[in-house]
N, C-alpha and C positions, 0 to 999 in steps of 0.2 A: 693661382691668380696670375701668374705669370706670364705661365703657357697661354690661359686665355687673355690677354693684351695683347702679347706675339701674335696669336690667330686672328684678332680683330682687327691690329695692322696691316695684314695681310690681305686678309679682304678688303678691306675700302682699298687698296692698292691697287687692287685685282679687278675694281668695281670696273664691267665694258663699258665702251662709250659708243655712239653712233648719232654719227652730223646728221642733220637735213641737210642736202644740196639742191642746189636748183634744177630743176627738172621741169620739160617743155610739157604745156598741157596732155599734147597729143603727139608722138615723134612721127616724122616724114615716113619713115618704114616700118611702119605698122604689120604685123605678125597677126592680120585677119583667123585663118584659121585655129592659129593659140587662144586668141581671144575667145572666137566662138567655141570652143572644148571647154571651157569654165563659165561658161552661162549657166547661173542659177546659185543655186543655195548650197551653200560647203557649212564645213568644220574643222577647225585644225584640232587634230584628236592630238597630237605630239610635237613638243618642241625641245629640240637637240642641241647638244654643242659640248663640246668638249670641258670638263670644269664645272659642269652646272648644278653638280652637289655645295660647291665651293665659291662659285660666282653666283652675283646676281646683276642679270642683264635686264636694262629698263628698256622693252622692245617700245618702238617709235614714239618713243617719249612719251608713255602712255601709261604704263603699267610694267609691272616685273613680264619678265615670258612663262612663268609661270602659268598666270591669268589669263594667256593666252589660250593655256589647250582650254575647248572647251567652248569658245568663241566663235560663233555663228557669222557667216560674210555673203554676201551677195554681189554678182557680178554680172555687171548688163552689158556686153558687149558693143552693140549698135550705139550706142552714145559714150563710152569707157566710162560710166557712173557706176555707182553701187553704194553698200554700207556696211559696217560691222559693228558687233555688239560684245562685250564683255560681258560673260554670264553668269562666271565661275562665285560662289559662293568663298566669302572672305578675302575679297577682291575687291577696287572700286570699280561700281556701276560705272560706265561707260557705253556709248555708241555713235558712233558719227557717220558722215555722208563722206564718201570718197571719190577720186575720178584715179583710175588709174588705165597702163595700157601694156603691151608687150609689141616690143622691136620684134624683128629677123635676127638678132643678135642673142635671143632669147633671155633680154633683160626685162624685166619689172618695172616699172615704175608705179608707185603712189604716194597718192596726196591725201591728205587729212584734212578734210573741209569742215574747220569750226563755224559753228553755228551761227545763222545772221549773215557770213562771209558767201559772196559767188566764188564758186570755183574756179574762176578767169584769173582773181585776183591773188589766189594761191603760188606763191612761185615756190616753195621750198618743198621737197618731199623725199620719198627715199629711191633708190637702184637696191634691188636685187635681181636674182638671177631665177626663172621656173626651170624646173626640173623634172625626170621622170613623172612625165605628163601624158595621163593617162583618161579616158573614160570616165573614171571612178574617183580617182586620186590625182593630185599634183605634189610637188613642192616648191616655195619658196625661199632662197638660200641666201643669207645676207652674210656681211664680213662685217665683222666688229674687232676693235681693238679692243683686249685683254695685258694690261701690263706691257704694251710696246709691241704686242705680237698679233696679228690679224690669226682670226678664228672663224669658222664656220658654224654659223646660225642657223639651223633647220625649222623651217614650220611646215611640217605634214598635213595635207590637206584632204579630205575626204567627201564626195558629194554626199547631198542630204537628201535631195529630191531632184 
């Protein structure tokens, strides 16, 4: 009984966190080409990170990252719109509309456009980074604080069609 108290301390301790910050609808240096490489319809097949037997990360204040793999996205590049869907079985239903973009810096941005709301009015969203960006496949690689220590958050992304 012990040992499990000790364990459950440990976790909520452990639990990551990650802010929204503000981020511009559309950034000035727009990464045309990145964008147009991820036009269409993905899946994140996997999501990574150090701990994640032991940690539970609540990816963009939405769901564990769990619920992530499995999650279906669509990305329109000619207007930075799209949406994605939570699919996974034993999860909550989820989907919304997004506006996201990529710098020359080969940063991310997206916004999470709740329902009824224009996407103009959205100031907060998140920064990560694309990665091994491919054809086929990307990734999107976010920093979350873990117990004081920044950690790296993978979501493997896979086209669908």
């Amino acid at each position: 009984m012990k040992k499990l108290f000790v364990l459950l301390s440990v976790l909520s301790i452990l639990m990551a966190c990650k802010s929204t910050k503000t981020v511009p609808v559309v950034p000035a240096n727009v990464d045309r080409s990145s964008q147009s490489a991820i036009k269409g319809n993905w899946k994140i097949i996997n999501v990574t990170f150090p701990g994640s037997d032991y940690i539970k990360v609540t990816s963009f204040q939405v769901a564990d990252s769990k619920c992530f793999v499995g999650s279906t996205w669509n990305f329109i590049p000619n207007n930075n719109k799209g949406s994605f869907e939570l699919n996974q079985s034993g999860c909550p239903a989820f989907s919304s509309p997004i506006v996201w973009s990529i710098n020359k810096d080969g940063n991310f941005t997206l916004k999470i456009v709740d329902p009824g709301m224009k996407s103009k009015n959205v100031t907060q969203g998140y920064i990560l980074r694309i990665a091994n960006q491919t054809a086929t496949s990307f990734q999107l690689i976010d920093n979350i604080n873990v117990g004081g220590q920044t950690k790296e958050i993978v979501y493997q992304f896979e086209k669908i069609n």
